[in-house]
Every structure is written in C-alpha cells, then in structure tokens.
LOVEXGU-50958 format. One record per residue (C-alpha): residue in three letters; z, y negated, x. Coordinates in steps of 0.5 Angstrom, whole numbers, padded with zeros to 4 digits, always signed. Layout:
ALAZYX ...
! end
This chain:
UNK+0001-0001-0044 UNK+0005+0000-0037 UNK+0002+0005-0033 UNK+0008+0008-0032 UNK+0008+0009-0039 UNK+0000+0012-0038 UNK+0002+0016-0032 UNK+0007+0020-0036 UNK+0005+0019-0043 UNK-0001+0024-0045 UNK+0001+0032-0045 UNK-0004+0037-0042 UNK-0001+0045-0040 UNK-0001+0047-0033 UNK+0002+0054-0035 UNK-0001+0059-0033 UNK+0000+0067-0036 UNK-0002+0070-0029 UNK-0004+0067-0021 UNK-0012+0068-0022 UNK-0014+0068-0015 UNK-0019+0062-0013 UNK-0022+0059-0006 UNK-0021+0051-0007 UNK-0028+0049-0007 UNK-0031+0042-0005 UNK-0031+0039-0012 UNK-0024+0042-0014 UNK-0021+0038-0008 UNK-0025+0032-0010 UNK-0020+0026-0013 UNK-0021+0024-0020 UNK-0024+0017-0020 UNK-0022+0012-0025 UNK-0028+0007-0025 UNK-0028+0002-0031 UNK-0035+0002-0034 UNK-0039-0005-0034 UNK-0040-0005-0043 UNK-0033-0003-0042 UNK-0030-0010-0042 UNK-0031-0013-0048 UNK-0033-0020-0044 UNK-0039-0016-0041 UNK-0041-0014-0048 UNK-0040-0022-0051 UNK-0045-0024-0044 UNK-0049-0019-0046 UNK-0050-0021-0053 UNK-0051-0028-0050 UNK-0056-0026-0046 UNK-0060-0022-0051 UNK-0060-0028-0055 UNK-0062-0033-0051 UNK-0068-0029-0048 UNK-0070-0027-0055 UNK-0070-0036-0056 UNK-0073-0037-0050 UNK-0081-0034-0051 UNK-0081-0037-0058 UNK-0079-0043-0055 UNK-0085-0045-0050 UNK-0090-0043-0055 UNK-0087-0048-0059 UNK-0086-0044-0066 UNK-0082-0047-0071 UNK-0073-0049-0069 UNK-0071-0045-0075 UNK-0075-0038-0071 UNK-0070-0040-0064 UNK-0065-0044-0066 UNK-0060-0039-0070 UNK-0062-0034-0064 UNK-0059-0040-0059 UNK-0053-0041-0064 UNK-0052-0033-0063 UNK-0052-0035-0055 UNK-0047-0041-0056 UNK-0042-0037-0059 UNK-0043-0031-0057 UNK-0043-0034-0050 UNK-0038-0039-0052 UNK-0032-0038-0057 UNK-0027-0035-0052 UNK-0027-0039-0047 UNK-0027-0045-0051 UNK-0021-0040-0056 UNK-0017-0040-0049 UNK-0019-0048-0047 UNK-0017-0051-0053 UNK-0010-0046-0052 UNK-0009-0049-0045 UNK-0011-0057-0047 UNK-0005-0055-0054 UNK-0001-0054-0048 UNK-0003-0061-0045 UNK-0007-0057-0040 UNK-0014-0060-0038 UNK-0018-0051-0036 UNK-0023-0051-0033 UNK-0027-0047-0038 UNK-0026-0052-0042 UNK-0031-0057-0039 UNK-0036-0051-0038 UNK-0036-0051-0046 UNK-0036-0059-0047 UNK-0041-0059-0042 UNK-0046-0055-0045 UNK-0044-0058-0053 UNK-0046-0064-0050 UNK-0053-0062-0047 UNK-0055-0059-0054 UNK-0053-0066-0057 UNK-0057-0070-0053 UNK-0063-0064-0055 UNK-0061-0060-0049 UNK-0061-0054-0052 UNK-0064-0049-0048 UNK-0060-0052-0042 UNK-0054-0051-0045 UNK-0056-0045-0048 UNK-0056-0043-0040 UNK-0050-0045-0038 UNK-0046-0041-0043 UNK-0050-0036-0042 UNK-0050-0036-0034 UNK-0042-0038-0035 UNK-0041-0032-0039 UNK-0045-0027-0034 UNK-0040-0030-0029 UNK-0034-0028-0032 UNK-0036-0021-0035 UNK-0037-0020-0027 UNK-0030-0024-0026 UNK-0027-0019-0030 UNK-0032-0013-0027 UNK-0028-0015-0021 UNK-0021-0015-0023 UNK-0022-0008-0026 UNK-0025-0005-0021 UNK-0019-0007-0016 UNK-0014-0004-0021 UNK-0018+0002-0020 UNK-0017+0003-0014 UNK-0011+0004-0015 UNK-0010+0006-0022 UNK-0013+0013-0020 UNK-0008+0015-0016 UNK-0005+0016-0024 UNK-0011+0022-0026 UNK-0007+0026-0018 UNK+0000+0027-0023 UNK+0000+0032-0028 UNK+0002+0031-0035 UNK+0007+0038-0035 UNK+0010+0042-0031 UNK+0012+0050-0031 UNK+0020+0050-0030 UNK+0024+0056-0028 UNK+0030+0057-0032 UNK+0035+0063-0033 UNK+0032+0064-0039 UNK+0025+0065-0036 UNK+0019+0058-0036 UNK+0018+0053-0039 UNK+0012+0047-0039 UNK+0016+0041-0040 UNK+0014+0034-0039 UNK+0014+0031-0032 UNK+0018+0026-0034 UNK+0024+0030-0037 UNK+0025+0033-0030 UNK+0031+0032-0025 UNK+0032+0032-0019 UNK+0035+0040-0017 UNK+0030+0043-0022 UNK+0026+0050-0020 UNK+0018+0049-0021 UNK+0013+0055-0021 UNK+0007+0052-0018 UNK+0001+0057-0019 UNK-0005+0057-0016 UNK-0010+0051-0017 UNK-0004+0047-0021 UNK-0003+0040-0018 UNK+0005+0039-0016 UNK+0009+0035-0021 UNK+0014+0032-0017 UNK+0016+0031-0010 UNK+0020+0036-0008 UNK+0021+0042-0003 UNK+0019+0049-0002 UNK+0024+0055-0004 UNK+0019+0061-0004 UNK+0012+0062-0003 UNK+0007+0061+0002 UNK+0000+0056+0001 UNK-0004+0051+0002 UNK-0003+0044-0001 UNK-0009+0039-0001 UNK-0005+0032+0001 UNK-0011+0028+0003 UNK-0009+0023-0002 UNK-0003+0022+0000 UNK-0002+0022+0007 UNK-0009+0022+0009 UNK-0010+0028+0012 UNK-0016+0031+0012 UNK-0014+0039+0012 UNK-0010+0042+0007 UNK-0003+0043+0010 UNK+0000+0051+0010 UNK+0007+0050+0006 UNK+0013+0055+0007 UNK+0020+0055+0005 UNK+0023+0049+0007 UNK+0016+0044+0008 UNK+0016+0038+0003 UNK+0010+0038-0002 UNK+0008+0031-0006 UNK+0007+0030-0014 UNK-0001+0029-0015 UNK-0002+0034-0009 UNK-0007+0040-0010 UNK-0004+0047-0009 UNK-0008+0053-0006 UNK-0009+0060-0007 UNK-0001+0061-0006 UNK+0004+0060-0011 UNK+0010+0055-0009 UNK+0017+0055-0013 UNK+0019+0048-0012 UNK+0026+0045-0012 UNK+0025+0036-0014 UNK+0028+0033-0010 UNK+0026+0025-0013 UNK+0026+0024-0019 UNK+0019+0023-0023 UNK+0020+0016-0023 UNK+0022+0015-0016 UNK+0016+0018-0013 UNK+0011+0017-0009 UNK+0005+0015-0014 UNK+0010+0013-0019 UNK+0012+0008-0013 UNK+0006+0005-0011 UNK+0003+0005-0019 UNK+0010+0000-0020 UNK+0010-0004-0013 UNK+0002-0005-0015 UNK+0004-0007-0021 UNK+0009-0012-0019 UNK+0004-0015-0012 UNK-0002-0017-0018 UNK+0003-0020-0021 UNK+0005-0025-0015 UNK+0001-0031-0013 UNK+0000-0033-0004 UNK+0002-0039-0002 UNK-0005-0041-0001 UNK-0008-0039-0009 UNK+0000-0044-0012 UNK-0004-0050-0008 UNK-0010-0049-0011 UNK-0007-0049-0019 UNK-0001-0054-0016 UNK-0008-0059-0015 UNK-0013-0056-0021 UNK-0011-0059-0026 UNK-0010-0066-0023 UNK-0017-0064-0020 UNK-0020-0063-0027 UNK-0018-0069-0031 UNK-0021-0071-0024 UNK-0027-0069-0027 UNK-0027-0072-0033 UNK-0025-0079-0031 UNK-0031-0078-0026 UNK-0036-0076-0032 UNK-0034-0081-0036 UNK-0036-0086-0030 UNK-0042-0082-0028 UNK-0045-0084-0035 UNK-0041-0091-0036 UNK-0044-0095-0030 UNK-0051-0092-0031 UNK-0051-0094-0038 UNK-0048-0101-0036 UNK-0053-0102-0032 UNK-0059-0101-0038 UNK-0060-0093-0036 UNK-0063-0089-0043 UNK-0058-0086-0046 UNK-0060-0079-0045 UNK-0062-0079-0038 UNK-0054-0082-0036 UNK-0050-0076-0041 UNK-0055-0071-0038 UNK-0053-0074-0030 UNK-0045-0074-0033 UNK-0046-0067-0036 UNK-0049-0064-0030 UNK-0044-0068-0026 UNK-0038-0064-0030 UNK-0042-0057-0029 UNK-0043-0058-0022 UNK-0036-0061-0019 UNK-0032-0056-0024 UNK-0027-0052-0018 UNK-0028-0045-0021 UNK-0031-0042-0014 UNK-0024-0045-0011 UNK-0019-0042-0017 UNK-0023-0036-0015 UNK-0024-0036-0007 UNK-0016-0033-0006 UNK-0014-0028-0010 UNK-0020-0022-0010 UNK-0020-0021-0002 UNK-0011-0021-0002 UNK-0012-0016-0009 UNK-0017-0013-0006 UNK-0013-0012+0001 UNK-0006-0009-0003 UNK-0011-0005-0007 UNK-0014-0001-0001 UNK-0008-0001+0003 UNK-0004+0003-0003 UNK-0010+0008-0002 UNK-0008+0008+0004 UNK+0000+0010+0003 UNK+0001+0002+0004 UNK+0005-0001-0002 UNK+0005-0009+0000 UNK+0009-0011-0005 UNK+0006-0018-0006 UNK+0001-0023-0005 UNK+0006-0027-0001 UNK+0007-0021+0003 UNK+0000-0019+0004 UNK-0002-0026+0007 UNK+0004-0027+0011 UNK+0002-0020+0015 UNK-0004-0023+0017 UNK+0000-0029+0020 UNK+0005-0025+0024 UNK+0004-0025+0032 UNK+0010-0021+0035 UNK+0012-0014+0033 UNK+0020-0012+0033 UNK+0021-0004+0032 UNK+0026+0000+0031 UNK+0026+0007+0035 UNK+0031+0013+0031 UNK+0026+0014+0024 UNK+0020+0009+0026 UNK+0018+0011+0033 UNK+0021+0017+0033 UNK+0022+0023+0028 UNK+0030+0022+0027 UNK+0031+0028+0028 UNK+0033+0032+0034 UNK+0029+0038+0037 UNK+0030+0042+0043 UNK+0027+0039+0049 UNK+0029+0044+0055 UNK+0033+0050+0055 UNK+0037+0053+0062 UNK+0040+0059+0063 UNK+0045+0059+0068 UNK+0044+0063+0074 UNK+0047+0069+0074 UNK+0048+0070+0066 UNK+0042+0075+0065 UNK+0039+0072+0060 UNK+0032+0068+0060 UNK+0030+0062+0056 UNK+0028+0066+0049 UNK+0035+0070+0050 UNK+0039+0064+0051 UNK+0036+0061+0046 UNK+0036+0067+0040 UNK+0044+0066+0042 UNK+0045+0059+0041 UNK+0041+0059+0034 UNK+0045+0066+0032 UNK+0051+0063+0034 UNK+0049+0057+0030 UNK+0045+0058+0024 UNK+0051+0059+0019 UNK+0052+0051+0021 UNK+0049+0045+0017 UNK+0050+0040+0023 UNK+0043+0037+0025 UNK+0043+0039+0032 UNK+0045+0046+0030 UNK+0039+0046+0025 UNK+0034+0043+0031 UNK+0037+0050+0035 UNK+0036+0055+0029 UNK+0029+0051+0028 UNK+0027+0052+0036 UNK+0028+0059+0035 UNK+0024+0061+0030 UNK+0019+0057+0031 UNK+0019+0063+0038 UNK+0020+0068+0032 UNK+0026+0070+0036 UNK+0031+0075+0032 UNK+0037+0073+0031 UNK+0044+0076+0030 UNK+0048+0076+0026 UNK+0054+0072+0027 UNK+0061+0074+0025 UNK+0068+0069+0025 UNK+0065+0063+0024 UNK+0068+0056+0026 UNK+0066+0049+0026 UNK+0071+0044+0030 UNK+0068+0037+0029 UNK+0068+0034+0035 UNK+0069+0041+0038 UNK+0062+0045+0036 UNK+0062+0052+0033 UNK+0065+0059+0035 UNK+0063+0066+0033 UNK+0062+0073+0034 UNK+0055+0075+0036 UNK+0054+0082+0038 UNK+0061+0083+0040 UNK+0061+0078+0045 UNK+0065+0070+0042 UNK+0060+0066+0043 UNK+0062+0058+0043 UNK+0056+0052+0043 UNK+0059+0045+0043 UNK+0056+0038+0047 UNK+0058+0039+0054 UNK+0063+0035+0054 UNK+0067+0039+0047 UNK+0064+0033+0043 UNK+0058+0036+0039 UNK+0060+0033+0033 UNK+0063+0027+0036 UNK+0055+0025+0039 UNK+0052+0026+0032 UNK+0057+0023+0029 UNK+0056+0017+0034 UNK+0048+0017+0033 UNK+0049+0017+0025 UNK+0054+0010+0025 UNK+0050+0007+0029 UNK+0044+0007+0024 UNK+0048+0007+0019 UNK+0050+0000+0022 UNK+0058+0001+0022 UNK+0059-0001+0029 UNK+0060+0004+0032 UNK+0059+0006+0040 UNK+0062+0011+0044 UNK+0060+0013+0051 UNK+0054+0019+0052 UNK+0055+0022+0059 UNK+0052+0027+0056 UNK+0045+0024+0055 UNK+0040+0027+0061 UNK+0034+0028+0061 UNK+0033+0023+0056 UNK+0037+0027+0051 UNK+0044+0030+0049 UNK+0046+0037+0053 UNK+0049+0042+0049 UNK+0053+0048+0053 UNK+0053+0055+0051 UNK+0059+0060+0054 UNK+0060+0067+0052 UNK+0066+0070+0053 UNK+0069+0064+0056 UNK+0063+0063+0062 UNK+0057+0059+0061 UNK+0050+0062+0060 UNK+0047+0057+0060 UNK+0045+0050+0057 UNK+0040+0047+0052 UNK+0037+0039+0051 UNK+0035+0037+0045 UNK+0032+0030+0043 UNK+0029+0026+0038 UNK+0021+0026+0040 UNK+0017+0020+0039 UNK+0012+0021+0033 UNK+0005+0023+0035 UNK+0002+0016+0034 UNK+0008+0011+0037 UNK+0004+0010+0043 UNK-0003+0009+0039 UNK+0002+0004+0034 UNK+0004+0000+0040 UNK-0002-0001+0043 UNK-0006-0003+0036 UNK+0000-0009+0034 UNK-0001-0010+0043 UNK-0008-0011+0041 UNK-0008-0015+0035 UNK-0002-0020+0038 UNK-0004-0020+0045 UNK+0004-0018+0047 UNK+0007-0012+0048 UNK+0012-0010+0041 UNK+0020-0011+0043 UNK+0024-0004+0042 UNK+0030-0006+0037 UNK+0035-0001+0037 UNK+0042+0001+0036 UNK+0042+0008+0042 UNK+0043+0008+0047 UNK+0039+0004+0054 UNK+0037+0011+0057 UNK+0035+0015+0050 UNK+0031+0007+0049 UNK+0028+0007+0055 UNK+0026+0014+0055 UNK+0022+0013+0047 UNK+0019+0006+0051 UNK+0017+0009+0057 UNK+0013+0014+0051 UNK+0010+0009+0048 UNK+0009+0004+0053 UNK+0014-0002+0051 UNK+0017-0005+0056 UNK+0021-0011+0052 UNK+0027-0006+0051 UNK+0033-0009+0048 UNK+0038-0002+0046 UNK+0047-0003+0043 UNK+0044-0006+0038 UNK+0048-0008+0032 UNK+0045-0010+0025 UNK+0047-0017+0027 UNK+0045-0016+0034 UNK+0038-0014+0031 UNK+0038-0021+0026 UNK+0040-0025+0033 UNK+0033-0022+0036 UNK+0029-0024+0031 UNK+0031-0031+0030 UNK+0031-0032+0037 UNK+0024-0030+0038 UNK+0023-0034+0031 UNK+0026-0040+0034 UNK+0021-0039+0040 UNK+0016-0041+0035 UNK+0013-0033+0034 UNK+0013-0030+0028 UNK+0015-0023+0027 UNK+0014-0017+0024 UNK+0020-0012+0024 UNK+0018-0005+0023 UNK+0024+0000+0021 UNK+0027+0005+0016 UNK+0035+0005+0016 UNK+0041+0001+0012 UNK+0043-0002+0019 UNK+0035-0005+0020 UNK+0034-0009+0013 UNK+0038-0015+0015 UNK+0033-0015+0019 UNK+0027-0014+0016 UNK+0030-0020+0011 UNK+0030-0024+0017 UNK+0023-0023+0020 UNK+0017-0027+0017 UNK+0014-0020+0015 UNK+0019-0013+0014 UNK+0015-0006+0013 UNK+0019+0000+0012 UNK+0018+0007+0014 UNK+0018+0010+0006 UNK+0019+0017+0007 UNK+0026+0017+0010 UNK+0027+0010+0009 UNK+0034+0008+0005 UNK+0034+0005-0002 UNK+0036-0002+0001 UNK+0032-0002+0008 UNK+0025-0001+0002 UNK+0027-0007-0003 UNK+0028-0011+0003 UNK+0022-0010+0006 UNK+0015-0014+0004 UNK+0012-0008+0004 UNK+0013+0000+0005 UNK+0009+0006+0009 UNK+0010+0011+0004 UNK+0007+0016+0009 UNK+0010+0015+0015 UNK+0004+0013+0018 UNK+0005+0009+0024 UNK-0001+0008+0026 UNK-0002+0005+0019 UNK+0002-0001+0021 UNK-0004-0005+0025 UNK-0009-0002+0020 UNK-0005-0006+0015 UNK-0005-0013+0019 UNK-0012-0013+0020 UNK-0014-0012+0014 UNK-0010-0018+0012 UNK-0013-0021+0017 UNK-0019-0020+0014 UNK-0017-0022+0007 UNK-0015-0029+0010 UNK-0022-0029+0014 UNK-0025-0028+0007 UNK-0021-0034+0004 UNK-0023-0039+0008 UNK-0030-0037+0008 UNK-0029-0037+0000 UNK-0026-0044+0000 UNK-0032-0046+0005 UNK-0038-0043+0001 UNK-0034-0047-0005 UNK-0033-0053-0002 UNK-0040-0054+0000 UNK-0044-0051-0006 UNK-0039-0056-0010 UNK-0041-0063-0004 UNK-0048-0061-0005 UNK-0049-0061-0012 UNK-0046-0067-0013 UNK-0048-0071-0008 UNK-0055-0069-0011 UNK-0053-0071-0018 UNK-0050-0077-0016 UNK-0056-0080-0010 UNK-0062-0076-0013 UNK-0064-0072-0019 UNK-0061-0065-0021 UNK-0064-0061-0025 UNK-0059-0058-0031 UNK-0061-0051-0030 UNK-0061-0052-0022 UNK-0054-0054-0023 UNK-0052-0049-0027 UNK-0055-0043-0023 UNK-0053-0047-0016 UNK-0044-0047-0020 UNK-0044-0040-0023 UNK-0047-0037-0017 UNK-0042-0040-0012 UNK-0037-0037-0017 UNK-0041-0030-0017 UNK-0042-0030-0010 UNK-0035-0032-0008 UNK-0031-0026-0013 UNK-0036-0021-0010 UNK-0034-0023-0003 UNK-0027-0022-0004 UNK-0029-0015-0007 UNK-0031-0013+0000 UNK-0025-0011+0002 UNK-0024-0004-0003 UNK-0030-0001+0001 UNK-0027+0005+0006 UNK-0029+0001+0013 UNK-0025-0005+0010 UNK-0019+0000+0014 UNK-0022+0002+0020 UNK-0022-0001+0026 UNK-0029-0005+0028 UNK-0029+0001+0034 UNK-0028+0006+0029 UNK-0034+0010+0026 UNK-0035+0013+0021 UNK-0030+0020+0020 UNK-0033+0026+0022 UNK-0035+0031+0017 UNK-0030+0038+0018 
! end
C-alpha cells in the first residue's frame, strides 16, 4: 500500500457540534509516534522461533540424551531460521545471480552434513537474528518519517452555502472554506479568513511555541489548532502539500542507491562467486594434501561464512537513509541518496538573495514627512496606506501592512486609480492624494524586480534605490508631504546561515542575484558576504557556478525562483527554498527546505557529512572483521562458532551504526546543547 494511499485512506470525523473550550495540555501537543514493534516483523518472529528452538536442543544436546529429543528441535531451528533466505537465494541464483544469503544457508547445510549440526544450527540462528535487527532498522528509519502520516486528519468540516460538511481531505480543492474548531488538526495548507487562535506547528517548521494565527496567516495540514476556531481558505491541493511532499519525496529518496552502495552491488557479485571459488580451493588443496576430510569441509565452510561481504552491502545505505529520514523531520526533503552524499561533498555555497536570503517581499523600512507637511511619521504613513489600501500591488500591501502593524486608522479613500508605471490617486479626507515611486514608476520598479526573478531579461536603471531600498513619494493636493522606504529585509537567519556554510567550507558563500549591486551589497553587508556578484541573468547565474566548478570547487546553490533552476541543475548539489519555491526550481533541485529555514541548510550538510563519516567507518570495521577472520581460518584455526558470531556481529554492528543518525542530536551542531525546556 502507497503511503499516499494510507495518509488519506482511513475516515475519521472531525466534526464538532459546538467549539468546546479546552487549554492544549502537553500530551495533546505530543505528536503521535509511529514506531513499528520488534514481533511485529515477521523475520523477528521466524528468528525468534529459531532461537527458542536451538536453545531448547542445546541442553539436551550436552547431556548427551538420545538425536530424535533435539534433532527435530534443530530441524525446527534450520527451517525456521532458514527457508527465507534460502527461498530468496534460489530466486536470485534462477536469476543467475550468486546472493549472498545463499552461501549463508549452504554454509550451514554443510556443516550439518559433515555432523556439525549444533554449528550450523547457529549460524542460522545468528544469520536470522542479524536479518530480523536488519529489518528492525529499516523499519524503524521509515518511521521516522512515516509518522509524519498520523499529523494529517483523515476528514475535514467544509463550509458551503448550504451550511458544513465533513468530507474527506482528498476530495478538498484549492479555494474551499474550512471550519477549523478548537483542538481539530488542520486538513490542508491554506490561509486564515476569520478568526483568531494558536496553531502548534512545531512538527512543521520547528517552532517550539504555538503561533497566534489571524486573518491573513498561513496554516499547515497536520498542524494542531488552539482554543480559537479558524475559517480557512486551502490554497494547496492535499496532495500538493507539505506532509504529503515529504511522504513522496521520501518515498521516492528509499528508493534511490549513492554512488558508493552501486559500486558495492556492481563488485558483489563477482566478489560472491569470488567466495565460492575461493571455498572450493580452501577444502580442495588440504584434501590433496591428506587432510581429513571433515576437518577440511569445516575450514571451507567456516572460510565461506566468515569472507561473505554482508557487512559491506550493509555499510552504506542505513547512516544516507538514516540521514534523509532525520532531515525530513527536520523540514529537509533530500530527494535521493545521491543528493544526500553529494551534499556532503560540496565546498563552496552559491546563494540566491530575492526569496532566499531575504523574505521576497517589500516592507517599509523608514518613513520621512516633509518639513513643513504638518504631518509626523504615524500620520504620513495612515495617508499613504489610506491611499492605498484598495490596491493589490506588493508595495501597496507592504504600506497598508505597515500601518496596521502600528494600529493607525485608515480612511477611506474614495476615486480610486492605479496607473501602472504611474502609482495610485485617491481622494482621502477631502484631500487628492497621489502615491507613486519617486520618479512616477512605482509599478515600473516592482515590475522590474518581478522579470528579474522571473529570468525574462529585464533591467531597468533604479535611481530610486537608497537607503538600501525603493523611495515612494507622497503628495497631497499636488505638494509633497513627504516620502517612505521600503525594502526586501534579510530573513532572520541569513546571517546565522552564511556563517554555519562559512564554517563548514572554509570560504565565505558568493551571493548570486538578479537585483541590482546596491540592494545586493546592502543583503551582503547584512549577512556578511563579501563575494557579491549582482545583474545576474539566469544564464549568468550558470556561467557562475561552472566557473567556480571549473576552478575544482563543488558547488552548493541555494535558491527558489524560475530564473535559479538552471542553476540549481548546474551545481553539484541544488537545495530550493519550499515554501515560496516555483514548481520548477523545487524539481530541480536535489533537495527542498520546506520550512523555509535557512539555517537548515548547513544543518543538512553536516548531517550528510556525517552520513559519509559513518560509511567509511562501516567499510572499515567490514573490511577489517572480514581480513581477520580469514587470515585466521586460513593461518590458524577458527572455530565454526567464533566465525559465525565474529561475521554476524560485523553485520550487526554495522547496521546499528548507521542507525545513529535518526537520534535528534544527530541535527544539532556538535556546540549546540541540548534545547532549553519553555
């Protein structure tokens, strides 16, 4: 069953006849946990059988009472132990492939031909433990991401013009209205359109406290509502959004092998007829030499068991699933273990500015009355949005937003006109009121920054741009009153961002943008980048990267927009910023930050760095239990069972190596503690 089939297959009602009044306790803020139980897998319950088995033979065995008390109990043991992998071995050997569990199970027929029983009886039963814990692995790193599932609700309560109705999530379309009541978890992404409350969105975009949510806020599927309830129009379709995009592009990162896991199964097969040939000669050459027979089968069997390269198989995929697994929880969808290993790889970061560094809106920065308008910093600016407010365009929603972040009262405007190029006229308070760029071209500036990012080519000179952002005059009754600045801000944690890729590569990241060199400059100044290349088209943006690339650097480019995914294709890792990301710059890239965390981006190549730090050790501690036992076999003598334990272990040991990297420290930097209790 898809897990898209599961996260929207099961129908439970969210409907509630009247908001109760409820305070979120801990507990009801608590994520469900989806961990897969050890009896749950049916290979833990075969070896468990095995076992129970071979330690109820094992007694009567050394008190020396009659075969037919232990032997079916070993016959239990074997088959138990045993029939899969022998099932699958005959598969791939039908399939003129040599498998390695195969040599496992011939391994143990021959030491009970040769009257070995007890010794074959425990390399099955240790070869069947090892796959249980194997799997036990694998389950538990789908887990991790899996239980992102129980965030989404199964129904959701739509508003029609008929009244509600609960339908399920998968039927809902982009412009429906929900009820979100108290306590209810979100059913799609969307925005508010009335009411007030608090939305725990810790699963989604880390942050540890609820978020107060009014008209106009983003909410997420999955997400809990407060004690408020929330009418919410979708803006995704289910399918489309954040849980649903991590649950695909995991699904489709497990499905994907690194460079490093193609070389191990390109040489493994020839490595396992390798073995064969190298048992064979194991136990021919003794024998020729007068050796006992059974003393030569027994070195060739235990040489088979113990040079078997199942640690190595096993060294690389657990740590590069383990590490997409933890990012996914972390708001990183790393789209393939390719894209994993080669973010470790990267040593120079490239990053976009408009959406990336910066939060890709305008926003008023200053406000300057004029002398002699009569009119302070509050009262120009309630003129300007008042003025402005029946308009749609970006910087009038980034006035209008300015003046009601101050709670200033606006007028209303009467006669109301948008010139394109010109900026807006209306009458506010009896007075004509004009707002437009200071050189008339309000429009012509926002429509220069918008082809820009959209990578038409377009450029136009902005003399207009200082103070680090675009002047917008103010006149009334055709003298002016004075003039606003607005801005696009650097996020938060530009700077914090800039520093983590400096530590990690060793050099500053190069800024990358279409704007112009003083708005660049200003967002490099901000965040502490001093390579600024700025007129950047998208082409120009490619020329960048492969010439740094050229100089033997490899490349990490961050962005979001339509003009940065030839880029992103270009760089030997591209990550895309999610949440405002065009559709072609988030299938570019190699992975997606849907939280539009930029300090998630050296957190995820330290976590592949360390992904790639585990592998190797995993190929170490497999090469090197491998050399040793065989060198034993081959120049000493190696007990049966100290081979088998010695080769089972290696693999044990190396899968839960790999595990280490779905704890939640594996995230942190080394310096960071742990996080402070609210």
């Amino acid at each position: 069953m898809s897990l898209h089939v599961f996260l929207y297959g099961a129908g439970v009602s969210s409907t509630l006849d009247s908001p109760p009044v409820l305070t979120l306790d801990a507990s009801a803020r608590t994520v469900p946990r989806r961990r897969t139980r050890f009896l749950a897998l049916p290979e833990a319950r075969w070896a468990l059988l095995a076992t129970a088995a071979f330690l109820s033979a094992l007694p009567l065995h050394f008190a020396d009472a009659p075969g037919w008390t232990y032997g079916p109990l070993y016959a239990i043991a074997y088959l138990a132990g045993g029939w899969e992998p022998a099932l699958e071995g005959l598969r791939a050997l039908r399939g003129k492939t040599l498998d390695v569990d195969l040599l496992m199970i011939v391994a143990a027929l021959g030491a009970a031909a040769i009257g070995q029983v007890l010794d074959g009886a425990l390399l099955i039963v240790i070869f069947a433990t090892s796959g249980a814990l194997e799997a036990l692995a694998t389950a538990r790193t789908a887990d991790s991401v899996r239980g992102l599932l129980d965030l989404a609700p199964a129904t959701a309560t739509r508003v029609t013009a008929d009244g509600e109705e609960s339908v399920p999530v998968n039927r809902l379309s982009v412009g429906d209205e929900l009820l979100i009541r108290p306590g209810e978890r979100i059913g799609a992404d969307g925005r508010v359109l009335d009411g007030t409350s608090e939305a725990d969105q810790a699963t989604i975009t880390g942050e540890p406290l609820p978020v107060l949510k009014t008209p106009g806020d983003e909410v997420f599927a999955g997400t809990l509502n407060g004690t408020g309830a929330l009418r919410v129009r979708v803006e995704r379709d289910p399918a489309d959004s954040v849980i649903a995009r991590i649950v695909t592009l995991v699904e489709e990162a497990s499905r994907t092998k690194a460079p490093t896991q193609l070389f191990i199964e390109k040489i493994e097969q020839r490595y396992a007829v390798g073995v064969v040939a190298a048992t064979l000669t194991v136990f021919a050459v003794p024998l020729a030499f007068g050796a006992d027979l059974t003393g030569a089968l027994l070195r060739a069997m235990t040489f088979m068991i113990v040079a078997s390269p199942c640690a190595v198989v096993l060294a690389t995929m657990p740590p590069l699933l383990s590490a997409i697994a933890t990012a996914g929880r972390h708001g990183v969808l790393v789209k393939s273990a390719l894209a994993m290993e080669r973010l470790g790889e990267i040593d120079t970061a490239a990053l976009d500015k408009t959406g990336t560094l910066t939060e890709g809106a305008p926003e008023v920065t200053a406000v300057h009355p004029a002398t002699g308008s009569g009119l302070d910093e509050a009262a120009l600016l309630a003129l300007a949005a008042s003025a402005e407010h029946p308009s749609e365009h970006p910087l009038a929603r980034a006035i209008v937003a300015a003046a009601r972040a101050r709670d200033l009262r606006l007028a209303p405007a009467r006669d109301f006109t948008a010139k394109p190029g010109h900026g807006v006229t209306a009458t506010v308070d009896g007075r004509f009121i004009t707002v437009g760029r200071h050189d008339s071209g309000l429009d012509a500036e926002a429509d220069t920054d918008a082809d820009a990012d959209a990578g038409t080519g377009t450029r136009m000179d902005r003399d207009t741009d200082v103070e680090g952002g675009t002047v917008v005059r103010v006149e009334r009754d055709g003298a002016l009153v004075g003039t606003l600045v607005l801005a696009d801000r650097p996020r938060a944690d530009a700077a914090e961002t800039a520093a983590g890729l400096t530590a990690l590569t060793g050099i500053s990241p190069v800024l990358l943008t279409g704007d112009n060199p003083r708005a660049a400059a200003q967002v490099a100044t901000a965040t502490g980048i001093t390579d600024v290349r700025a007129s950047l088209l998208p082409e120009d943006k490619v020329t960048a990267v492969r010439e740094l690339q050229r100089a033997g650097r490899k490349v990490l480019f961050v962005g979001d927009g339509v003009n940065d995914a030839p880029a992103l294709a270009a760089a030997h890792a591209g990550v895309a910023m999610g949440r405002a990301g065009s559709d072609l710059a988030l299938e570019t890239a190699d992975a997606v930050v849907v939280r539009d965390e930029l300090a998630a981006i050296p957190a995820v190549v330290r976590l592949s760095r360390a992904a790639r730090r585990l592998v190797v050790q995993n190929l170490l501690v497999a090469g090197t239990f491998i050399t040793v036992l065989v060198l034993w076999d081959l120049l000493g003598h190696l007990p049966l069972p100290l081979g088998v334990a010695g080769h089972e272990g290696s693999t044990v040991l190396v899968g839960l190596n790999g595990l280490r990297l779905l704890r939640e420290s594996a995230w942190r930097r080394p310096d960071e503690g742990r996080p402070r209790a609210q």
